[in-house]
mmCIF file as Biopython writes it, N, C-alpha, C and O atoms, coordinates in Angstrom:
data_model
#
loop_
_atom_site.group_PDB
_atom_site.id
_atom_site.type_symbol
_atom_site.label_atom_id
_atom_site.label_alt_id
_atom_site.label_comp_id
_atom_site.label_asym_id
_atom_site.label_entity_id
_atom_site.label_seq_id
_atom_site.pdbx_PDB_ins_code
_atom_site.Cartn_x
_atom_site.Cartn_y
_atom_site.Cartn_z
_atom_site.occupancy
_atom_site.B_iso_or_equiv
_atom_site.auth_seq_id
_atom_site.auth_asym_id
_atom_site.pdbx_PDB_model_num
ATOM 1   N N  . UNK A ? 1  ? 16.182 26.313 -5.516  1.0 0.0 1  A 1 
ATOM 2   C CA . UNK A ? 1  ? 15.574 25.601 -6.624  1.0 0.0 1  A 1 
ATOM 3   C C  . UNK A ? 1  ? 14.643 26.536 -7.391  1.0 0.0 1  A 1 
ATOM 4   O O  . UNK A ? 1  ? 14.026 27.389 -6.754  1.0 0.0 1  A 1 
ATOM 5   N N  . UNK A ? 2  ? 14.470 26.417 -8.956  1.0 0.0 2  A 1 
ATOM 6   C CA . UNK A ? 2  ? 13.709 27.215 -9.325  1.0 0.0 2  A 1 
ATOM 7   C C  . UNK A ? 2  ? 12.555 26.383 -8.703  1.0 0.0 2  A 1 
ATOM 8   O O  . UNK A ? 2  ? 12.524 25.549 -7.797  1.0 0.0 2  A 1 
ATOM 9   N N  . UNK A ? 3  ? 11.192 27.160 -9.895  1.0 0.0 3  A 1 
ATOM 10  C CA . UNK A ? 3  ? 9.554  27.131 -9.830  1.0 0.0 3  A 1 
ATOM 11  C C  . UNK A ? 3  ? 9.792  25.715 -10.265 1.0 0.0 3  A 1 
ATOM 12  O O  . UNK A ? 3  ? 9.619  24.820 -9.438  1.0 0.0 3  A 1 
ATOM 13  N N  . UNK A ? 4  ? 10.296 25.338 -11.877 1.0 0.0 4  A 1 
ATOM 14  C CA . UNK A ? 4  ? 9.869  24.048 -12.176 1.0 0.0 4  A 1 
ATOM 15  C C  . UNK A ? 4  ? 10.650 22.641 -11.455 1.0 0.0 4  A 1 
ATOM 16  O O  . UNK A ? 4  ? 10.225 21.525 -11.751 1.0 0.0 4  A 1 
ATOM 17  N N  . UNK A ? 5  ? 11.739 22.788 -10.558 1.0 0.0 5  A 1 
ATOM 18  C CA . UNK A ? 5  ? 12.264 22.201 -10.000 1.0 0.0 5  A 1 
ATOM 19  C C  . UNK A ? 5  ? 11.310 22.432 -9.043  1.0 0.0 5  A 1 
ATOM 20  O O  . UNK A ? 5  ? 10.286 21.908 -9.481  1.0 0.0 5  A 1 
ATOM 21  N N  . UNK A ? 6  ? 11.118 22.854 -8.136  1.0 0.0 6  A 1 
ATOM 22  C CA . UNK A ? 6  ? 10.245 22.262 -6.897  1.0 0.0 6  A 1 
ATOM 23  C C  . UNK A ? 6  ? 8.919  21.702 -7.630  1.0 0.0 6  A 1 
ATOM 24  O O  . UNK A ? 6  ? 8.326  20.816 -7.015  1.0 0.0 6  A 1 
ATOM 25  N N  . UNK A ? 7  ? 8.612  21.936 -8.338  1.0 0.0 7  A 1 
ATOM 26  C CA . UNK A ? 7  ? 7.058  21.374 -9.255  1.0 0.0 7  A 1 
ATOM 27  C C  . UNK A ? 7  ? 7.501  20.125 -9.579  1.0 0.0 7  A 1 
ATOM 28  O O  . UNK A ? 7  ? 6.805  19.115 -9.473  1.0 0.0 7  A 1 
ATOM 29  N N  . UNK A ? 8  ? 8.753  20.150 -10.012 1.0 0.0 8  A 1 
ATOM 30  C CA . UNK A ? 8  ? 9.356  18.727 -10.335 1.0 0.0 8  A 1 
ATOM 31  C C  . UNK A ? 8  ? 9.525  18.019 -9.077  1.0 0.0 8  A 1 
ATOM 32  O O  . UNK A ? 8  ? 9.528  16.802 -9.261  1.0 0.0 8  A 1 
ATOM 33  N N  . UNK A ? 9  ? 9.624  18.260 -8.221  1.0 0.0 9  A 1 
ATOM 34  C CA . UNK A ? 9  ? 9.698  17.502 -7.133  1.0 0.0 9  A 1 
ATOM 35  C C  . UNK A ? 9  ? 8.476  17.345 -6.006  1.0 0.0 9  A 1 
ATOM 36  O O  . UNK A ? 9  ? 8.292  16.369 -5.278  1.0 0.0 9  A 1 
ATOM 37  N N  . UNK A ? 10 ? 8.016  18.069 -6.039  1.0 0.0 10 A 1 
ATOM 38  C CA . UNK A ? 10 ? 6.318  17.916 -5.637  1.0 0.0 10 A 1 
ATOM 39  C C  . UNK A ? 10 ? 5.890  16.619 -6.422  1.0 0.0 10 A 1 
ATOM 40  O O  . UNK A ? 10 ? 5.675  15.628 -5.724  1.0 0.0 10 A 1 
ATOM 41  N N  . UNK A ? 11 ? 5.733  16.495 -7.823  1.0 0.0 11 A 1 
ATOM 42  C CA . UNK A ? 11 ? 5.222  15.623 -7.619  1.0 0.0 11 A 1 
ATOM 43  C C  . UNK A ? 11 ? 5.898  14.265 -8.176  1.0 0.0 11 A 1 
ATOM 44  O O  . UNK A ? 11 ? 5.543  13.439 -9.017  1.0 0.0 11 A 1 
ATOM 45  N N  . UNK A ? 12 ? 6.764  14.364 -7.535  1.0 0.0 12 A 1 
ATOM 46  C CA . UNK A ? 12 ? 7.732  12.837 -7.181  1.0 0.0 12 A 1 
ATOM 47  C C  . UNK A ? 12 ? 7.279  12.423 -6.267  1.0 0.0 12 A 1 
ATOM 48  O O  . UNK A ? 12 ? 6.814  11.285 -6.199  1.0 0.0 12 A 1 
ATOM 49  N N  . UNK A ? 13 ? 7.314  13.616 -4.921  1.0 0.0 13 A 1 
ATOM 50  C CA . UNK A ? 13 ? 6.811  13.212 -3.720  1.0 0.0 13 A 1 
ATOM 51  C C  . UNK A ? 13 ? 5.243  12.517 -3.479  1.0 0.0 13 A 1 
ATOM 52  O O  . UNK A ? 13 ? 4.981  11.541 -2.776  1.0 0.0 13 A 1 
ATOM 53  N N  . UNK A ? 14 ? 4.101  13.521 -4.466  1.0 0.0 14 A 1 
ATOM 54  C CA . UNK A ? 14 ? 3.060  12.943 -4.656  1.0 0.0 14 A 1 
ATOM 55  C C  . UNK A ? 14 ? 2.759  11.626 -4.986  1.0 0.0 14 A 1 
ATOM 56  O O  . UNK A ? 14 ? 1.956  10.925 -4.371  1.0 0.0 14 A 1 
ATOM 57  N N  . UNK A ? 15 ? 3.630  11.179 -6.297  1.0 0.0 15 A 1 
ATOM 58  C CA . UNK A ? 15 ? 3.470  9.934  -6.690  1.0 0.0 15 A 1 
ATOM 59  C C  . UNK A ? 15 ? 4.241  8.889  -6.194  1.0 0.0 15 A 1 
ATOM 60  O O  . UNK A ? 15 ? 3.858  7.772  -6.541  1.0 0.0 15 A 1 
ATOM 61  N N  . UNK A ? 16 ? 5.031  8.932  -5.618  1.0 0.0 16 A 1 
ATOM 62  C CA . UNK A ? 16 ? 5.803  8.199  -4.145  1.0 0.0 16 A 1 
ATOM 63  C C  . UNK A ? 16 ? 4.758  8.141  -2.980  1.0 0.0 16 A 1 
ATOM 64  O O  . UNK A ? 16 ? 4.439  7.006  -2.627  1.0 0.0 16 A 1 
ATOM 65  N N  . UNK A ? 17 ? 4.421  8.757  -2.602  1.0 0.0 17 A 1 
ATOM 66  C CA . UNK A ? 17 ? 3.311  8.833  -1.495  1.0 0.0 17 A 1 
ATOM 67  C C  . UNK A ? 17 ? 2.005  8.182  -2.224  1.0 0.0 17 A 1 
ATOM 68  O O  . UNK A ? 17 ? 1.514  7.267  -1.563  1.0 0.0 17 A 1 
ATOM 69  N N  . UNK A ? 18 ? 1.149  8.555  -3.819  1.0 0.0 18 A 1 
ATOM 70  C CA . UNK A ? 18 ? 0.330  7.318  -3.898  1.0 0.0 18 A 1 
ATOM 71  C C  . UNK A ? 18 ? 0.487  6.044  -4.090  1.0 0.0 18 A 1 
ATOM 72  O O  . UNK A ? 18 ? -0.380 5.315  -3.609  1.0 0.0 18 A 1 
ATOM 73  N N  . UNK A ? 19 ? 1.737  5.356  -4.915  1.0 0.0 19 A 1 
ATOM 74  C CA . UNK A ? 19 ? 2.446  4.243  -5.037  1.0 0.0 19 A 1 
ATOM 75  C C  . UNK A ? 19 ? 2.563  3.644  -3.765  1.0 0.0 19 A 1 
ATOM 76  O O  . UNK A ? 19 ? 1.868  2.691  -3.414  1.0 0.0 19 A 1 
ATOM 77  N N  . UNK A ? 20 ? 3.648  4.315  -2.890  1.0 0.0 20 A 1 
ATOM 78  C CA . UNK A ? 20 ? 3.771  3.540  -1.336  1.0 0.0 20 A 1 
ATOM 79  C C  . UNK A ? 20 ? 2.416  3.059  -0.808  1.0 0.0 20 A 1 
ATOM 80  O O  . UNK A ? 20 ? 2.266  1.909  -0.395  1.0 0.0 20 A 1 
ATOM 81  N N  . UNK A ? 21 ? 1.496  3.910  -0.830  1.0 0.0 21 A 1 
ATOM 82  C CA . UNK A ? 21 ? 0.123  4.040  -0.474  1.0 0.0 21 A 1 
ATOM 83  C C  . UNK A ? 21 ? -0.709 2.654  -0.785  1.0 0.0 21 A 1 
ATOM 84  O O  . UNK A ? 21 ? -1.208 1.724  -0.151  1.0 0.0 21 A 1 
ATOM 85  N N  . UNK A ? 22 ? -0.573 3.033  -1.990  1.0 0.0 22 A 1 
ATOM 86  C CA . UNK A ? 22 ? -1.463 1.372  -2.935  1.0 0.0 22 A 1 
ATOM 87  C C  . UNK A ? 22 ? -0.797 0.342  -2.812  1.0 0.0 22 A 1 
ATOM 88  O O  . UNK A ? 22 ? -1.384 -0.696 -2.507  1.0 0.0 22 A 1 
ATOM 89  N N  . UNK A ? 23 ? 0.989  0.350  -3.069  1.0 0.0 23 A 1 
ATOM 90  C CA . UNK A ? 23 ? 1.724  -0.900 -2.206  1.0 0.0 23 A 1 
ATOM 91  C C  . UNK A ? 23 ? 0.979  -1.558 -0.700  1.0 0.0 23 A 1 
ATOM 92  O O  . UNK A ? 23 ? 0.523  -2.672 -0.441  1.0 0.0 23 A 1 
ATOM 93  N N  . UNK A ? 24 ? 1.097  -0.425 0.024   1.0 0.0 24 A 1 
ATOM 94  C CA . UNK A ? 24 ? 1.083  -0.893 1.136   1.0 0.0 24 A 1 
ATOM 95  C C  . UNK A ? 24 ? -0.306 -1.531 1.529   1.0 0.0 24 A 1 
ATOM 96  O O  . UNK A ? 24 ? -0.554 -2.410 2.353   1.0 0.0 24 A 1 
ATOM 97  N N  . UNK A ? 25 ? -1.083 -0.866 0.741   1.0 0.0 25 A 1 
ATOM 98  C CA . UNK A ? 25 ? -2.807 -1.558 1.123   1.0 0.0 25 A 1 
ATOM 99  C C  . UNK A ? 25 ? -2.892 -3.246 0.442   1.0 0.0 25 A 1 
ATOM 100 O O  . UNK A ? 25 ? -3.572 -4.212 0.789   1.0 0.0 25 A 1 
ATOM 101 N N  . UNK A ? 26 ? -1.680 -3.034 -0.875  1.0 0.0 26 A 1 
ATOM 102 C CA . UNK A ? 26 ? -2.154 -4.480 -1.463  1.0 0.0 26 A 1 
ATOM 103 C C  . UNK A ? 26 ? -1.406 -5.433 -0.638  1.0 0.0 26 A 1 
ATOM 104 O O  . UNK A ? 26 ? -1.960 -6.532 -0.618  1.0 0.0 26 A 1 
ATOM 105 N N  . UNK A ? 27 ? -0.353 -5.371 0.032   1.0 0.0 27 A 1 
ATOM 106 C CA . UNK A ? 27 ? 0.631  -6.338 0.836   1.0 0.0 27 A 1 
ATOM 107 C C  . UNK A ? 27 ? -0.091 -6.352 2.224   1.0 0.0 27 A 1 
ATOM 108 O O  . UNK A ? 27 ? 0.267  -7.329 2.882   1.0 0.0 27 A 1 
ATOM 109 N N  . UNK A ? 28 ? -1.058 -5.507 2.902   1.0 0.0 28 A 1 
ATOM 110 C CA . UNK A ? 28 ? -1.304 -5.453 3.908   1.0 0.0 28 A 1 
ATOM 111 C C  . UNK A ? 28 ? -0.045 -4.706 4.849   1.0 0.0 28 A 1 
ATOM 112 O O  . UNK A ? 28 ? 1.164  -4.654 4.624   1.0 0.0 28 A 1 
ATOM 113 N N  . UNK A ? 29 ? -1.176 -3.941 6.439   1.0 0.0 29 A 1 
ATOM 114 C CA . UNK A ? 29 ? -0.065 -3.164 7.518   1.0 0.0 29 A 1 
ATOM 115 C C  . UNK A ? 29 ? -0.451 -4.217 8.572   1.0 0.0 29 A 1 
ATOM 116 O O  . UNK A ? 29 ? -1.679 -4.168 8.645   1.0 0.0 29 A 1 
ATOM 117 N N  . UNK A ? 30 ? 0.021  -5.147 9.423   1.0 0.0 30 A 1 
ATOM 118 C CA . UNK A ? 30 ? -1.317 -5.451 10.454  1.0 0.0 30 A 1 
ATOM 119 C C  . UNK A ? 30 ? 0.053  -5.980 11.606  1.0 0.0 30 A 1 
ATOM 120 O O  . UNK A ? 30 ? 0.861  -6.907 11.563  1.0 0.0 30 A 1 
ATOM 121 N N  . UNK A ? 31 ? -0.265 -4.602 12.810  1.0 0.0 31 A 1 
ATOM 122 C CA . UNK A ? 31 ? 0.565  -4.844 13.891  1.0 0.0 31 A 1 
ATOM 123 C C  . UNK A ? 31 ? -0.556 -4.290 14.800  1.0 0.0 31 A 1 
ATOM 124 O O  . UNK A ? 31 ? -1.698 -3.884 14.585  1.0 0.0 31 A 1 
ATOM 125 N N  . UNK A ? 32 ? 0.344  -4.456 16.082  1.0 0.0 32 A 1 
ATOM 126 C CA . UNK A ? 32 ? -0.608 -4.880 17.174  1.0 0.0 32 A 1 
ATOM 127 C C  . UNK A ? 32 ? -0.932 -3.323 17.485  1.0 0.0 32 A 1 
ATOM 128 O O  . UNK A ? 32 ? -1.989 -3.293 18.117  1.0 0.0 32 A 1 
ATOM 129 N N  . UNK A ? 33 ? -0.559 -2.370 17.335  1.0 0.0 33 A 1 
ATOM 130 C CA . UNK A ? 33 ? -0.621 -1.234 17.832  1.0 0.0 33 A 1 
ATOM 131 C C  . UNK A ? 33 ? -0.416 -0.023 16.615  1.0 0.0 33 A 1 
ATOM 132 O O  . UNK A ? 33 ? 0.535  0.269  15.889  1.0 0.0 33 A 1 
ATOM 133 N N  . UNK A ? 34 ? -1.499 0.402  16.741  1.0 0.0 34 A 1 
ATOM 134 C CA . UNK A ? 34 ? -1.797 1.088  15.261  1.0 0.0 34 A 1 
ATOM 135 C C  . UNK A ? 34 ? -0.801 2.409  15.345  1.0 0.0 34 A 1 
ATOM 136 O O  . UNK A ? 34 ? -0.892 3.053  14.300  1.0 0.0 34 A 1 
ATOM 137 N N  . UNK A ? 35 ? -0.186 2.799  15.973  1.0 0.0 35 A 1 
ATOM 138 C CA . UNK A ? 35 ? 1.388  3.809  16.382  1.0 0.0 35 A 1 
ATOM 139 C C  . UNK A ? 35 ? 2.394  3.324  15.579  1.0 0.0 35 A 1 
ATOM 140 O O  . UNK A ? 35 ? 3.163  3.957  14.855  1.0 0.0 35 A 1 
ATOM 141 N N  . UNK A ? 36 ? 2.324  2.263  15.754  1.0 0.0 36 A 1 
ATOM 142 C CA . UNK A ? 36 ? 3.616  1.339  14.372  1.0 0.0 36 A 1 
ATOM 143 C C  . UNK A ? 36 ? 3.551  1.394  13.104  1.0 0.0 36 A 1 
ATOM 144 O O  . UNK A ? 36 ? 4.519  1.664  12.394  1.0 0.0 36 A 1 
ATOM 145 N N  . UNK A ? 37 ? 2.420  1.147  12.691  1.0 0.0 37 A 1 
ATOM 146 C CA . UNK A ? 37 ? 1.863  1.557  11.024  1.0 0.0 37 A 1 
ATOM 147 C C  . UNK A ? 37 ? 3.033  2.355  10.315  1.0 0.0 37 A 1 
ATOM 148 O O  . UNK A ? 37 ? 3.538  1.982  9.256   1.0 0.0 37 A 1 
ATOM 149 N N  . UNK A ? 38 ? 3.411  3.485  11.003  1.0 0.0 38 A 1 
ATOM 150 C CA . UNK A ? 38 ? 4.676  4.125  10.351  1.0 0.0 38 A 1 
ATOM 151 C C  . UNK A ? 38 ? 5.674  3.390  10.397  1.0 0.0 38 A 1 
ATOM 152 O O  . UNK A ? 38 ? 6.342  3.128  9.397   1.0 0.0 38 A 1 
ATOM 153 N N  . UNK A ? 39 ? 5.844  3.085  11.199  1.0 0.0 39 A 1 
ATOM 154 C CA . UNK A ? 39 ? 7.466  2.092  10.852  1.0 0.0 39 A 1 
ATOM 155 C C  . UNK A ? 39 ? 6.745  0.702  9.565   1.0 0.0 39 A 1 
ATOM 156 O O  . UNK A ? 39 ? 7.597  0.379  8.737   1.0 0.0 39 A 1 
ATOM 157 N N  . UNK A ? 40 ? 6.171  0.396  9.496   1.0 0.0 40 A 1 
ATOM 158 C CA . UNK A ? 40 ? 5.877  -0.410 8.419   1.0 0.0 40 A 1 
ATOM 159 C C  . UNK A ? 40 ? 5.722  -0.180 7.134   1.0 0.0 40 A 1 
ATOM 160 O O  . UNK A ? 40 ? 5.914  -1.045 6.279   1.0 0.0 40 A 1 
ATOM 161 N N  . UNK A ? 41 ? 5.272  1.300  6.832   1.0 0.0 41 A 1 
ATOM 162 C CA . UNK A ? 41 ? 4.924  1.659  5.617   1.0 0.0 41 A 1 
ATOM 163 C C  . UNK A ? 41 ? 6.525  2.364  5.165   1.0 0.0 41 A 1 
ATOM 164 O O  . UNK A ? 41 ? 6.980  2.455  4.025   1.0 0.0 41 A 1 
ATOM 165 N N  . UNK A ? 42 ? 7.086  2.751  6.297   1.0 0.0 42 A 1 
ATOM 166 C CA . UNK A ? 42 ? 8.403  3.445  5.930   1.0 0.0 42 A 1 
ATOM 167 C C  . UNK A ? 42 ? 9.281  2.548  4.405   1.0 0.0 42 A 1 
ATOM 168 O O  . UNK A ? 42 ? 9.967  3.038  3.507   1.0 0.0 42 A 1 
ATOM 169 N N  . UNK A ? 43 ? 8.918  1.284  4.633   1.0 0.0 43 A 1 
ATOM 170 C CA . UNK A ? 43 ? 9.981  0.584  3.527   1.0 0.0 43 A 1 
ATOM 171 C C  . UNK A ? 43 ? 9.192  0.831  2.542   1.0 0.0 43 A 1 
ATOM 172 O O  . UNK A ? 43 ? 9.846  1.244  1.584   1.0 0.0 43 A 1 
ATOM 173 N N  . UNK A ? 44 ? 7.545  0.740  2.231   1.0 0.0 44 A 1 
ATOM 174 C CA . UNK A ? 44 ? 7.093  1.183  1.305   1.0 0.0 44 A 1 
ATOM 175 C C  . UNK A ? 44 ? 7.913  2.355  0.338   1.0 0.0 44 A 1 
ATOM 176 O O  . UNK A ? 44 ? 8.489  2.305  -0.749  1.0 0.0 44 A 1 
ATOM 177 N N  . UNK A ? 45 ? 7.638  3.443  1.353   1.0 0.0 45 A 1 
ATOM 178 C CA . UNK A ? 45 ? 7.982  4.330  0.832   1.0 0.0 45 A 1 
ATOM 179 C C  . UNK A ? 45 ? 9.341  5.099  0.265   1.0 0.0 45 A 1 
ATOM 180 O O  . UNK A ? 45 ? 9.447  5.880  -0.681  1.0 0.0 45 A 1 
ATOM 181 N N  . UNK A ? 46 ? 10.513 4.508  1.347   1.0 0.0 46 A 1 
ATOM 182 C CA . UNK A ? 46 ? 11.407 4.295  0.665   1.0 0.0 46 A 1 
ATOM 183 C C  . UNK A ? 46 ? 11.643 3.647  -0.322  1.0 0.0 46 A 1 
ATOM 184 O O  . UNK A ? 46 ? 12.471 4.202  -1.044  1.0 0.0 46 A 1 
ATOM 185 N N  . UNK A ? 47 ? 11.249 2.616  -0.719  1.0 0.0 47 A 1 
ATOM 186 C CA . UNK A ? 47 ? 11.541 1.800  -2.272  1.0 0.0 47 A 1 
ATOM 187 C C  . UNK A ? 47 ? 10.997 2.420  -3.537  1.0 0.0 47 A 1 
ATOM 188 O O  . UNK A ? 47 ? 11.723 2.621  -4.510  1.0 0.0 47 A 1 
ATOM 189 N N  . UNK A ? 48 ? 9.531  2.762  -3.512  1.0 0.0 48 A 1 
ATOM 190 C CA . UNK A ? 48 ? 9.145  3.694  -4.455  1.0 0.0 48 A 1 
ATOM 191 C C  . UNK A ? 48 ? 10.154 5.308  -4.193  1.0 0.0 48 A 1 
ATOM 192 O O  . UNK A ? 48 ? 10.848 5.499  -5.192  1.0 0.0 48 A 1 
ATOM 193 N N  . UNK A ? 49 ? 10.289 6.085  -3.440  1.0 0.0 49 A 1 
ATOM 194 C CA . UNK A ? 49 ? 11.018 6.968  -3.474  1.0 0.0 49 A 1 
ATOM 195 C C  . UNK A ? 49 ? 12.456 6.552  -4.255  1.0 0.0 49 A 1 
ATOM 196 O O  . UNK A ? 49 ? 12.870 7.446  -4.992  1.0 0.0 49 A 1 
ATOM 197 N N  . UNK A ? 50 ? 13.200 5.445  -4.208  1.0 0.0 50 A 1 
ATOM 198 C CA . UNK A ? 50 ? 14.587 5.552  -4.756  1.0 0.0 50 A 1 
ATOM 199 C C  . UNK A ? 50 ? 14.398 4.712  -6.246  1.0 0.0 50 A 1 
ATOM 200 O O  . UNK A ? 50 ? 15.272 4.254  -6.981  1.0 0.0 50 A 1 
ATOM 201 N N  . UNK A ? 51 ? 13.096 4.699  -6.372  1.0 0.0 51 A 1 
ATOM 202 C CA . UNK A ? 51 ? 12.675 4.695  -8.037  1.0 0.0 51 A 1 
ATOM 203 C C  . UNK A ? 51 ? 12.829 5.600  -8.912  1.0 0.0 51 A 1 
ATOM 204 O O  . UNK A ? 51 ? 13.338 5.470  -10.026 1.0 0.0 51 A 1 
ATOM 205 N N  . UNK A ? 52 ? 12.273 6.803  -8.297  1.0 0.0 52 A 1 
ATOM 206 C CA . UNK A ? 52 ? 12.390 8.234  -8.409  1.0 0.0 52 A 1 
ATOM 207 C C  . UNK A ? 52 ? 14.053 9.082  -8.525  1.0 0.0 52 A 1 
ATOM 208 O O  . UNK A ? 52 ? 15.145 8.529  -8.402  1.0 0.0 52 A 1 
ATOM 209 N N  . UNK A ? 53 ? 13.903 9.919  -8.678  1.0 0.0 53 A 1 
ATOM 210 C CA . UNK A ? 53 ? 15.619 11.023 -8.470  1.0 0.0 53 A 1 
ATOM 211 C C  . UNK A ? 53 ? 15.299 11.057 -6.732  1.0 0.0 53 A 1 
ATOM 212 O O  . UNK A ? 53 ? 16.231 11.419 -6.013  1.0 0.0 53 A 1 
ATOM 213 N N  . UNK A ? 54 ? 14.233 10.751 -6.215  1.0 0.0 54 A 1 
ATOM 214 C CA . UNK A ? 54 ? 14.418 11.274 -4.574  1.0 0.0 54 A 1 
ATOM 215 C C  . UNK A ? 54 ? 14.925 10.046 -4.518  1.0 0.0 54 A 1 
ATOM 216 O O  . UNK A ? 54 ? 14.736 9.013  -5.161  1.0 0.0 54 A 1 
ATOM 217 N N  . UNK A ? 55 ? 16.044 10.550 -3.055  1.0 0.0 55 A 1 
ATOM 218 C CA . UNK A ? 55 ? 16.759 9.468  -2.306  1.0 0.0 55 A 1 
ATOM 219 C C  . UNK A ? 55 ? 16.107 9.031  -0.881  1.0 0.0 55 A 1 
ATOM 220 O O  . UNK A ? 55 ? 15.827 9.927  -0.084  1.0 0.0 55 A 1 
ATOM 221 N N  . UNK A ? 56 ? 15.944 8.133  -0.658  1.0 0.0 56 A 1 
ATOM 222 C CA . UNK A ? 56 ? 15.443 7.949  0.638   1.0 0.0 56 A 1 
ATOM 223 C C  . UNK A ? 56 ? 16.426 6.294  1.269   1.0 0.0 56 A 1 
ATOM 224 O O  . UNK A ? 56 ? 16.732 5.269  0.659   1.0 0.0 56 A 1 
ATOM 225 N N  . UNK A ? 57 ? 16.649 6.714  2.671   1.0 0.0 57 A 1 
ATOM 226 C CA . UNK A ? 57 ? 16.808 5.311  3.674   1.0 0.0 57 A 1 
ATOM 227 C C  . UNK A ? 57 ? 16.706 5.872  5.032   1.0 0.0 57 A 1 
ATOM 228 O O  . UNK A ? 57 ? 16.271 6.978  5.353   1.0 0.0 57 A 1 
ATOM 229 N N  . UNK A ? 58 ? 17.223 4.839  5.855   1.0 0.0 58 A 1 
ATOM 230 C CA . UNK A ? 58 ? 16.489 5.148  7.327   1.0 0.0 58 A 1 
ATOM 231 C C  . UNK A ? 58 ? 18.036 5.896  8.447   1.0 0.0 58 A 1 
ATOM 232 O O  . UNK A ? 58 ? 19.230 5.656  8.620   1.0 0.0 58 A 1 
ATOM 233 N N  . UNK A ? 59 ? 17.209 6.662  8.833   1.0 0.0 59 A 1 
ATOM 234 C CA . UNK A ? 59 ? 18.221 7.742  9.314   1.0 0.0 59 A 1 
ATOM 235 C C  . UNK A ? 59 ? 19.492 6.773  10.116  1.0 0.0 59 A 1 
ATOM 236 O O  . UNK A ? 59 ? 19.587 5.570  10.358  1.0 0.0 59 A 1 
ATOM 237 N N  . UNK A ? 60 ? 20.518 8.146  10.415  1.0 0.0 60 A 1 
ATOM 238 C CA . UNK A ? 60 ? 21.798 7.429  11.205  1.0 0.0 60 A 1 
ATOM 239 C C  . UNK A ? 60 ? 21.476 8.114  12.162  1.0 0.0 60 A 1 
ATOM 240 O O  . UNK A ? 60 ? 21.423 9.341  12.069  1.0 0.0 60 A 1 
ATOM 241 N N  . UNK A ? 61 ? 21.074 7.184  13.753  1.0 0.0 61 A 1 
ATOM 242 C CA . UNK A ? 61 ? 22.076 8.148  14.800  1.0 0.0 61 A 1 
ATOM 243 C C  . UNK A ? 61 ? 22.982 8.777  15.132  1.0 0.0 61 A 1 
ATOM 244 O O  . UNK A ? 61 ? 23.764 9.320  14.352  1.0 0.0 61 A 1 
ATOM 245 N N  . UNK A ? 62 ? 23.054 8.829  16.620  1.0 0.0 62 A 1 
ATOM 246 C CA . UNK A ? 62 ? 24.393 9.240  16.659  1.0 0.0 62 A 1 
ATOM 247 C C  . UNK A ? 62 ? 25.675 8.623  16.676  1.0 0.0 62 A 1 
ATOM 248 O O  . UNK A ? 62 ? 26.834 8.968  16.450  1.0 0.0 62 A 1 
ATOM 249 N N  . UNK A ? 63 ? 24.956 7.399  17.088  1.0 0.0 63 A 1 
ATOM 250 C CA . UNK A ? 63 ? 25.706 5.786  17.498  1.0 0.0 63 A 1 
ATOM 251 C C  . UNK A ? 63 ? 26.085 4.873  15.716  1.0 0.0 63 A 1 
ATOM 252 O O  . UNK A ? 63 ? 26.325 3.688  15.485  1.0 0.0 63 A 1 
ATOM 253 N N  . UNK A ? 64 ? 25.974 6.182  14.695  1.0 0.0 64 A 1 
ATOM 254 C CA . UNK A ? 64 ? 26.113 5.716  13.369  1.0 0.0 64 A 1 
ATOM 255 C C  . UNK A ? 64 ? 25.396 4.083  13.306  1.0 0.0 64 A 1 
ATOM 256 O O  . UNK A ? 64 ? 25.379 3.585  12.180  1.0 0.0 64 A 1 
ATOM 257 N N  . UNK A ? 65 ? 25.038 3.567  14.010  1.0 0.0 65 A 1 
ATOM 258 C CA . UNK A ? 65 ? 24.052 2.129  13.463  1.0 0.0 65 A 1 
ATOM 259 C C  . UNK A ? 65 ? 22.778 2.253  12.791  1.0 0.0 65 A 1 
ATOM 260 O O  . UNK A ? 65 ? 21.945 2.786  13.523  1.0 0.0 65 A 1 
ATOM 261 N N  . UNK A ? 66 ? 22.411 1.990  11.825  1.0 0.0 66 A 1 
ATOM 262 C CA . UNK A ? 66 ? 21.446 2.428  11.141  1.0 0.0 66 A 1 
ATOM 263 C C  . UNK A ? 66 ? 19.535 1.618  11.735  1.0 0.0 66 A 1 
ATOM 264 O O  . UNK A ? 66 ? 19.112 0.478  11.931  1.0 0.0 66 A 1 
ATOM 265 N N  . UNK A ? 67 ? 18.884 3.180  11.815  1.0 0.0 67 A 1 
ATOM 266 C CA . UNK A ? 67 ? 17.668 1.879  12.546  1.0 0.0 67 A 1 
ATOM 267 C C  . UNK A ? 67 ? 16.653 0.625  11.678  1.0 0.0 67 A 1 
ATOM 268 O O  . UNK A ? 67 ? 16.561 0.749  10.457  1.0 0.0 67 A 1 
ATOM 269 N N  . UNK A ? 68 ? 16.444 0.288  11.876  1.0 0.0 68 A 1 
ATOM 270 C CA . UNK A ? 68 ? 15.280 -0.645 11.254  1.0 0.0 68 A 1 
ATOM 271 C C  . UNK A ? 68 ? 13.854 -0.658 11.554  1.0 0.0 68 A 1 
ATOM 272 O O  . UNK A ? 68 ? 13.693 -0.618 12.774  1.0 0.0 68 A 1 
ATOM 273 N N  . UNK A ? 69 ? 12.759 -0.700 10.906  1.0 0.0 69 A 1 
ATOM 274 C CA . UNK A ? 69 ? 11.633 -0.224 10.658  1.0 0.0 69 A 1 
ATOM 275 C C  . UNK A ? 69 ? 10.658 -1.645 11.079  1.0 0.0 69 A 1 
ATOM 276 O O  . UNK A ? 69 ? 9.432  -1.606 10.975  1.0 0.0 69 A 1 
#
């Protein structure tokens, strides 16, 4: 990738990461074990990410079934 392509994509990532961010504070995170928090914010952040040119969803095993968050 050139210079302005990764610059271009820096801050997709940036503004995906503050969007998810402010999503997620206005909907609330609240599980029993603060280790989970990531699996909760994950949909955040995927949805604002595929707003964007970035692609995002939740990985495949090996067992090709897709996980859930």
């Amino acid at each position: 990738l050139s210079v302005e392509e990764n610059k271009k994509s820096w801050e997709q990532l940036f503004y995906a990461d503050r969007i998810a961010g402010q999503n997620a504070y206005k909907k609330g995170i609240f599980t029993a074990r603060p280790n989970e928090a990531g699996n909760h914010i994950e949909a955040f952040v995927i949805e604002v990410s595929n707003k964007t040119s970035l692609k995002a969803g939740r990985p495949t095993p090996k067992r090709g079934k897709k996980k859930t968050g």
